[in-house]
N, C-alpha and C positions, 0 to 999 in steps of 0.2 A: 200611487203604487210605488214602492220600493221595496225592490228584488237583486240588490247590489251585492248583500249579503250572504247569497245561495252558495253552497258550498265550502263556507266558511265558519271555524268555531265558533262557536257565543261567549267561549268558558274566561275573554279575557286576552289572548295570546296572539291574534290577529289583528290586524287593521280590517276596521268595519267602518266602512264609508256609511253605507245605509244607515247605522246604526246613531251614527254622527250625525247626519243628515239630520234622521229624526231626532234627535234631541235639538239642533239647535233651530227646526221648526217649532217646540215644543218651547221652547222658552222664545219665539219671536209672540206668540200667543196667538198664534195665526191657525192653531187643528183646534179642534173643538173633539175629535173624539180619535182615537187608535183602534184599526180592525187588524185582530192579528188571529191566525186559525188557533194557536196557543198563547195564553199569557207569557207563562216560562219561557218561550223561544226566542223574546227578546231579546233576552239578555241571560247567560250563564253561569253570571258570580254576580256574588251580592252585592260589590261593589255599585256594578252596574248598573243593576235591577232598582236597587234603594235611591239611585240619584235619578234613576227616568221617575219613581213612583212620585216622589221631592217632589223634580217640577210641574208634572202634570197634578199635584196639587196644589201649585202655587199657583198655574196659571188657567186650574177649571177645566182640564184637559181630561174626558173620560177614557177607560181605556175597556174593547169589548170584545169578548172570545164567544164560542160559540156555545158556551155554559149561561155566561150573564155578562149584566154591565156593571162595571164599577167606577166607585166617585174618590177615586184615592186622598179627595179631600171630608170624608169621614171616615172614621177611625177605624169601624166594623173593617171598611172593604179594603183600606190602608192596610190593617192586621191580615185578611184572608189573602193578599196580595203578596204579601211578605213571608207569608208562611207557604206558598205555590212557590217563593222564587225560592227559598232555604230548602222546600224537597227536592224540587227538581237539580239544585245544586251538589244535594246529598247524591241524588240518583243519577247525576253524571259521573261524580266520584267513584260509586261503587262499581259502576259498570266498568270504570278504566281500572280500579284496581281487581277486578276478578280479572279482567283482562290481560293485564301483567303478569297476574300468577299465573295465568292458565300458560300464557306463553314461554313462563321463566320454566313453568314445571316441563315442557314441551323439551323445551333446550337442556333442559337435564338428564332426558334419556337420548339427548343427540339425536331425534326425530325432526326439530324446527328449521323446517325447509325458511335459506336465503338464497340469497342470489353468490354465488360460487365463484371462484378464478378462473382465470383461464386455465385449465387441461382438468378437469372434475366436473362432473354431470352429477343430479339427482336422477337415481331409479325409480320405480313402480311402487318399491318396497322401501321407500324413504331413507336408499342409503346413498352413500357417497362414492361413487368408483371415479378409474380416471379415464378420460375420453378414451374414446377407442381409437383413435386418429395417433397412426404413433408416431407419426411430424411430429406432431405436440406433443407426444413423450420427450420424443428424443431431443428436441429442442432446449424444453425444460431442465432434463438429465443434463445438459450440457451446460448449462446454467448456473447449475449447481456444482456441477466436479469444474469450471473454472474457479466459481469462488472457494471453493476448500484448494484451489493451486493456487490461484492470486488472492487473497483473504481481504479483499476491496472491490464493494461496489464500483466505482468509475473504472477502476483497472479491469474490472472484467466487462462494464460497457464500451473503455475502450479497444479490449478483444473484438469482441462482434464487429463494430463498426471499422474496424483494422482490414478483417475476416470475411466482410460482408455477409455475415450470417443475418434473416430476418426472424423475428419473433413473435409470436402469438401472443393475440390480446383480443379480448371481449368489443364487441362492436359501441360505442358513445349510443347511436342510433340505434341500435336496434339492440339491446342486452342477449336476447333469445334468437337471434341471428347468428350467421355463420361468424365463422372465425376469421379477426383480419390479421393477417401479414404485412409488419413494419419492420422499419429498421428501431430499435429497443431506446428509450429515453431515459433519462437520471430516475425519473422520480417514477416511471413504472418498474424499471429495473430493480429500485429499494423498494418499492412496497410488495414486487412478489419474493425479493430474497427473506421481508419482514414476517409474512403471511406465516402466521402456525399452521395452515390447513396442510402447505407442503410437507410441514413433519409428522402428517399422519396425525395431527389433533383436531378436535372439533373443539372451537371457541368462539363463545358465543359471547354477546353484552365487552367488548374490547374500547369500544368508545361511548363519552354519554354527552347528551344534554347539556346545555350550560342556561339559566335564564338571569337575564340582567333587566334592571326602571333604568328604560332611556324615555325620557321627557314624559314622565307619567306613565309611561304601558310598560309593560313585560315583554322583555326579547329574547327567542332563544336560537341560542347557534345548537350545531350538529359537529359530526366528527369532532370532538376531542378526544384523545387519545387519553387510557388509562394505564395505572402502574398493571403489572401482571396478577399481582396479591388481590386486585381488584375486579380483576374481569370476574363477569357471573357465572359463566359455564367452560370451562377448560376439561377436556377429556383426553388424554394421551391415546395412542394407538385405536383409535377412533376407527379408521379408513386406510390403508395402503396409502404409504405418504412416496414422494419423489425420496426424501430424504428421511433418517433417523431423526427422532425427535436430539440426541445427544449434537448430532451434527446442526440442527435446529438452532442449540442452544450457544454452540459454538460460535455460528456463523452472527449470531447477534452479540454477544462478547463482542466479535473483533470488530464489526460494524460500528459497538460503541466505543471501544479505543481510537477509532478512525475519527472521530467526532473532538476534533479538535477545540478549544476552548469551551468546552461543558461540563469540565467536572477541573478541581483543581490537586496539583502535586499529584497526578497519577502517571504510571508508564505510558506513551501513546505507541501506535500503533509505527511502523516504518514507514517515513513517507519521503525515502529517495534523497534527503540532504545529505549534506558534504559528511557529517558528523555521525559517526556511527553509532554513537550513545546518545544522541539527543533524546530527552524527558526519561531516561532512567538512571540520572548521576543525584544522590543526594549527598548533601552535606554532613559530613560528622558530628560538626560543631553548632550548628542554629536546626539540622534537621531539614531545612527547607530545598526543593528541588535547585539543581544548580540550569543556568541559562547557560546559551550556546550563542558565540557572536562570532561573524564572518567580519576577517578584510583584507589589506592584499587589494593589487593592482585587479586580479582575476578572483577572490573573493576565496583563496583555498588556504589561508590562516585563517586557523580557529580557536578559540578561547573560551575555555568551562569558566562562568562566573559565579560565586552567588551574594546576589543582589537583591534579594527580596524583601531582606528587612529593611537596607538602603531605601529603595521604590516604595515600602508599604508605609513605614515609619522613620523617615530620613534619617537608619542608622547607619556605623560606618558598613562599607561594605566588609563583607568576611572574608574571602580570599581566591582569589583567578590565578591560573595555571594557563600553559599551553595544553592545548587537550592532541597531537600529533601525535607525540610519543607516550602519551600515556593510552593513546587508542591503539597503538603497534602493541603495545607490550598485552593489555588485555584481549586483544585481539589473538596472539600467540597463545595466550591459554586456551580461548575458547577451540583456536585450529587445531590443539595439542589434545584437548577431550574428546571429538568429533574424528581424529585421525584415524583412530583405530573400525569405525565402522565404515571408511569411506570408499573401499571395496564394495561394499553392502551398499552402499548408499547408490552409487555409480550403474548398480546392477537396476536397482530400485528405476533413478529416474532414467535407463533407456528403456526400462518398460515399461515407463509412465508416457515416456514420449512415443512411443507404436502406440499405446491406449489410447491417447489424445488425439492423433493422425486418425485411427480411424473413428472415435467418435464424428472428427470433423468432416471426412469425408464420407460418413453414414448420414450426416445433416444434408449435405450438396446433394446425395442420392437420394433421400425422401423428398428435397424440392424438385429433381427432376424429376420424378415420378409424379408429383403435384402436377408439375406446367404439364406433362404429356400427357394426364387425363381433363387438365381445362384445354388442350388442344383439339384432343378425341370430342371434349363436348363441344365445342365451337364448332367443330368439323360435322358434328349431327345437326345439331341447328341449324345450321346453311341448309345440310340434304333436307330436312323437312321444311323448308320455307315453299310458299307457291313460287314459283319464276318470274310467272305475272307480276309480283308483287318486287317492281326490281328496287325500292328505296326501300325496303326494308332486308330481301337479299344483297347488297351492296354494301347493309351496313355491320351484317351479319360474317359475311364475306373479310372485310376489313378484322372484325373480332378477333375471326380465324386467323386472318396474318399473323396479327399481333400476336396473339397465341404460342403461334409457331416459332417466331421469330426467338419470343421469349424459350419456348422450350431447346430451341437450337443456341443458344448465348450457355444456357445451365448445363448445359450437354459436353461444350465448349469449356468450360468450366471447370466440371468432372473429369473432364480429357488433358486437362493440362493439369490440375490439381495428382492426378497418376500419373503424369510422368513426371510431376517437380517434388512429390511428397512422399517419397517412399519410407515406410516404416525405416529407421535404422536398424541393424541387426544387434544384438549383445554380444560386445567388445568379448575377447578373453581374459582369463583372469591377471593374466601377465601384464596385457596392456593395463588393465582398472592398476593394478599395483604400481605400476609407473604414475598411472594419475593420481594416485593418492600420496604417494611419494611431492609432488607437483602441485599438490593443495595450495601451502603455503604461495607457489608462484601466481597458482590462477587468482586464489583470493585477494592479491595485492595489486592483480593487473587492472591496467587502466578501465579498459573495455567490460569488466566487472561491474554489472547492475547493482550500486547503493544498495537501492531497497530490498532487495533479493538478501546482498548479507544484514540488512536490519532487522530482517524477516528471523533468519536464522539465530543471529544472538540472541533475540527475543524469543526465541522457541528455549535456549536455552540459560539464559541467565535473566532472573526476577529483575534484580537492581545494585547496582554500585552504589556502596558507601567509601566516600573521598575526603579523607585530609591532608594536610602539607605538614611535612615532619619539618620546621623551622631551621632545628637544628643539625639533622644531615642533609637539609634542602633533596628529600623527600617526598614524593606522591604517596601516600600510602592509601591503598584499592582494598576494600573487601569485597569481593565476590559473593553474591546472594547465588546460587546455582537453582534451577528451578527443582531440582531432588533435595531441597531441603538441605544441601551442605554450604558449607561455607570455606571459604580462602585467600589469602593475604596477600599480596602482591607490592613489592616497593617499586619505584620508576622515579630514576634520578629525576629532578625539576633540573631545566636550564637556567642558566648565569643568563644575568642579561646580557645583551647583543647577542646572545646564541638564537639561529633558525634553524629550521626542516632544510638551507638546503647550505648550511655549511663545511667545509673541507670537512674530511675524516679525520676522527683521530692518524689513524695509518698511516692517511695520504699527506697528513700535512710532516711526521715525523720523517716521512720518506726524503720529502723535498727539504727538511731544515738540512739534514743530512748529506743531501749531493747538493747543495745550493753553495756556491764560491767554486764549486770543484770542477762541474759540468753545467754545457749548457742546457736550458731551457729546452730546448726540442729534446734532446736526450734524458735528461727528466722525465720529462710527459712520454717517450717510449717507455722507459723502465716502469710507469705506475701503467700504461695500458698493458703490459707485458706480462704485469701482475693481475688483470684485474681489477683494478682499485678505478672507483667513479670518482665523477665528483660529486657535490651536494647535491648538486641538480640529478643526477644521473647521465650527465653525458663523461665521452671519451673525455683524455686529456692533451693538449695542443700546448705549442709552445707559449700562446698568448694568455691560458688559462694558468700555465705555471707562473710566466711573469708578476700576473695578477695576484698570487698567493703570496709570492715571496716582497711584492712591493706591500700589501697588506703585514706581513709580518716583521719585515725591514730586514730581510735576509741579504747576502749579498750576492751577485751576481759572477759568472761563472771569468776567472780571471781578475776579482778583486782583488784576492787573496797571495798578495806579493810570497806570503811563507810558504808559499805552500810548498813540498817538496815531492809530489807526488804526479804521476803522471797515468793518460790512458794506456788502454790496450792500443790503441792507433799508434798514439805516440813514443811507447816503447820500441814497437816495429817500426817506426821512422829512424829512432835510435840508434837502434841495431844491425839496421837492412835486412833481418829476417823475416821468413811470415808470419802470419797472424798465428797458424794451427802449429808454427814448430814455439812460438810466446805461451800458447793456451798445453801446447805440454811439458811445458818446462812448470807452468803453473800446478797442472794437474799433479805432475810428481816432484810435487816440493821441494823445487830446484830453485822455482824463482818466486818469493813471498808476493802474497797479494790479498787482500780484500773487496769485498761485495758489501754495499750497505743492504741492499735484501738480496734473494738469489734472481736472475734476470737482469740486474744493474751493472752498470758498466762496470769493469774493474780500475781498484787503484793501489798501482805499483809504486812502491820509494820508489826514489833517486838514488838513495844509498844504497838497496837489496840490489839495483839494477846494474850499480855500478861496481858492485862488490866483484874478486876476482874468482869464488865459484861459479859466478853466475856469466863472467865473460868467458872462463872458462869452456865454458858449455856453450856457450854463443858460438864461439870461435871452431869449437866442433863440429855443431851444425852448418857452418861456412865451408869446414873443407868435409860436407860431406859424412860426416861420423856419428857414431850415436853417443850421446852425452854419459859418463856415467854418474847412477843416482844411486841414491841410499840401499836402494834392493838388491843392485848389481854388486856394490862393495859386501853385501851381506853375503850375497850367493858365494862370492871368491872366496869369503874368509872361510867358508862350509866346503869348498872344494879343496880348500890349501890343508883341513886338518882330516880331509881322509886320504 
């Protein structure tokens, strides 16, 4: 007796132990007859049927249904044998192929009940609604409007789990069981943001079959995933979706830009590195996408290369740039097109952010309302136990704790989440005017989210085409704008030894200029007094001017034997007068002086200081008297002719 086989195909596609079995009793020569209630059942392709009929005629083997016996070692009962396994082969075929149609035509008026997502039931009326449970609405909804804000799966699982939001999902154990509550994983979180059912389609036939001969049998796997062109039944606006099929169509766009090294020379998506342009710079000249290289002590020098023919075809490389400055300068277009709606924009996301505040605290309110009816029911289960019965009241008892405990934690929760999350109000429009004024600062600031502004240039500009003008050492940027326009942009390339954090132009002209004349700490006032950083962006200090002028081989304040010039200090040591009766002899062009910018120390000749209008006037203010100046002789000459 061998019944190994029960429940298993004949058609080929199974492992049949039984079936094994008997063949390799069949060739020990050891059966003398096979009782089978059908011939055909042995076996379900010819393959198989024609090598058992083989040996049981080589080794005199009969084989006996409950029609007749046959001696498959003569010819008649070999042929009648042959011709039962080729019908029945036919007759399995057709039944799977009426089967298929009948099913594929089922799925074509969106009738062929499967097994559904999480937050979608089948009706009575074989249609698709979505749970009544509106936890699992609004869960889902929340699901959805993060990824249309964060346009990345992991960025919006790492929401939740930030959040402590949990997520509905279909039971392993039990499919047609209640709904479990987890915290959300990688790979359920992409397959329900994948799911077309949520945009309100019915798609049916999305994965197929695959069969492969491992060591003589046929094998086949499941779930393989198909192109879209391929699925068998796709039906739009099917069922009330969470989402629009367009937002559908979106949210998988950006999911596959996200998908790094699977397609080549395309834009990716922002993913938070130092380089604001990484994978949409091409080359002018070979065409091929330009790479992006980090280094630097802290990794914040970066370098547009392209190197692809290099790497692909060991040609020369084409040509690398600093990509710093040419990312400030395109960066100011893109802040210079977006300026004008950034009132609008401002207005926009503080009522994006009340929308989001209370979706999230409509989430925390549906699970408190969750734990306080599994409380309520734990709390009835106790009252209905017997008393008598105290090891199963005790542990009923315990339920309810827990229960509670949990409902009082989410309560806890709710209670803190209202006083720390209050909606913000909408700014006035004076204040947004100042922050759009302020774009430019915020965009530059440290504490500024990368991928946030990759997110944004990518909303508005397709792709950069970059070449180096040789000859006026040149960036030259065309701008792809995503409206279909286009725009040219130059950005001087740095000399070598030029960095991100060298003097200024300004600052370094400032200090060739007061260098031999003043010192070093009065320097570095005059450039803080201005204004003026340094490369790094910090103040300027006597040590940092030293450092300038020994890098440039200036000279220091007193080299300078010629000089014949002196301070505002040391004029008033001069003189013995003070400082404000010096600064108005200056003011009205009594006593010559210059400023190398305005804020800088002044510098008086020797000669002007010494000359005798100017002691003349000295000597005035000593005993007392007011100097006279150019005005005052004007005025007299106007009162002596009337």
């Amino acid at each position: 007796m061998i019944d190994e086989d029960l429940g298993r195909s004949g058609l080929g596609m199974a492992d049949r132990s039984g079936f094994d079995q008997l063949v390799r009793a069949v060739c020990r020569g050891v059966v003398g007859a096979v009782f089978c209630l059908e011939a055909s059942r042995l076996a379900r392709n010819g393959r198989q049927w024609q090598g058992l009929i083989e040996f049981c005629g080589i080794m005199g083997t009969l084989i006996v249904d409950p029609e007749a016996i046959y001696d498959p070692a003569l010819c008649d009962d070999r042929l009648l044998l042959g011709v039962k396994g080729t019908m029945a082969e036919y007759e399995s075929n057709l039944f799977r192929q009426r089967s298929a149609a009948a099913i594929r035509q089922k799925a074509q008026r969106g009738a062929l009940q499967f097994s559904l997502p999480v937050g979608y039931v089948w009706t009575a009326e074989d249609r698709i609604e979505k749970e009544p449970d509106q936890r699992v609405q609004q869960a889902l909804a929340l699901v959805f409007a993060k990824m249309a804000e964060l346009p990345s799966a992991r960025q919006v699982l790492l929401w939740f789990h930030r959040e402590g939001i949990s997520l509905p999902r279909k039971s392993q154990d039990r499919p047609d069981g209640p709904t479990v509550w987890a915290a959300p994983t990688y790979s359920a979180l992409h397959s329900l943001l994948s799911n077309p059912i949520y945009g309100g389609a019915y798609a049916f036939g999305r994965t197929q079959t695959r069969t492969r001969v491992i060591a003589g049998r046929a094998r086949k796997t499941v779930g393989h995933k198909k192109p879209r062109a391929e699925w068998t039944v796709l039906i739009p606006d099917h069922h009330p979706g969470y989402i629009s099929w367009e937002q559908y169509e979106r949210n998988q766009a950006k999911m596959a830009e996200n998908e790094h090294m699977k397609s080549r020379a395309e834009p990716k998506a922002g993913r938070g590195g130092r380089a604001l342009w990484s994978g949409m710079l091409r080359c002018r000249r070979c065409g091929r996408m330009r790479y992006v290289s980090y280094s630097g002590s802290k990794g914040i020098v970066l370098r547009y290369q392209c190197r692809g023919a290099h790497m692909n075809q060991g040609e020369p490389r084409c040509m690398t740039f600093s990509g710093l400055g040419m990312e400030r300068a395109v960066a100011s277009e893109v802040l210079r097109a977006i300026g004008g709606n950034a009132v609008e924009a401002a207005v926009a996301a503080a009522e994006k952010i009340r929308q989001q505040l209370r979706e999230q605290r409509r989430a925390v309110e549906l699970e408190v309302e969750q734990a306080r009816y599994e409380a309520k029911l734990a709390g009835r289960r106790y009252d209905a136990v017997d008393p008598d019965r105290r090891l199963v009241a005790a542990e009923l008892e315990s339920r309810w704790n827990t229960a509670l405990q949990k409902m009082k934690a989410l309560e806890d929760r709710l209670r803190e989440f209202d006083d720390a999350g209050k909606a913000p109000a909408i700014p006035d429009k004076e204040i947004l005017v100042s922050l759009a004024q302020d774009l430019p600062a915020m965009w530059n600031a440290p504490g500024t989210d990368a991928g946030l502004k990759q997110r944004i240039v990518r909303i508005l500009v397709e792709e950069l085409v970059v070449d180096v003008d040789e000859e006026k050492q040149d960036i030259v940027v065309l701008i792809h704008w995503a409206g279909g326009r286009h725009s040219e942009l130059r950005v001087s390339k740095r000399a070598t030894g030029q960095h991100g954090q060298a003097t200024g132009m300004e600052a370094g002209e400032v200090i060739r200029q007061m260098a031999g004349k003043f010192g070093d700490g009065e320097i570095a006032a005059t450039l803080n007094r201005i204004k003026l950083r340094t490369g790094a962006g910090h103040s300027w200090n006597a040590e940092r001017v030293y450092g300038v002028r020994r890098q440039q081989g200036l000279p220091g304040a007193g080299s300078n034997l010629e000089n014949r010039t002196v301070t505002l200090q040391q004029a008033v040591e001069r003189t013995g007068v003070n400082e404000l009766s010096i600064r108005r002899l200056i003011e009205q062009k009594v006593l010559p002086a210059r400023q190398v910018v305005p804020s800088a120390p002044w510098e008086i000749s020797l000669d002007a200081l010494n000359s005798p209008g100017v002691q003349q006037a000295i000597e005035s203010i000593r005993k007392r008297k007011r100097p006279s100046t150019p005005q005052d002789e004007k005025s007299d000459l106007l009162f002596s002719e009337s």
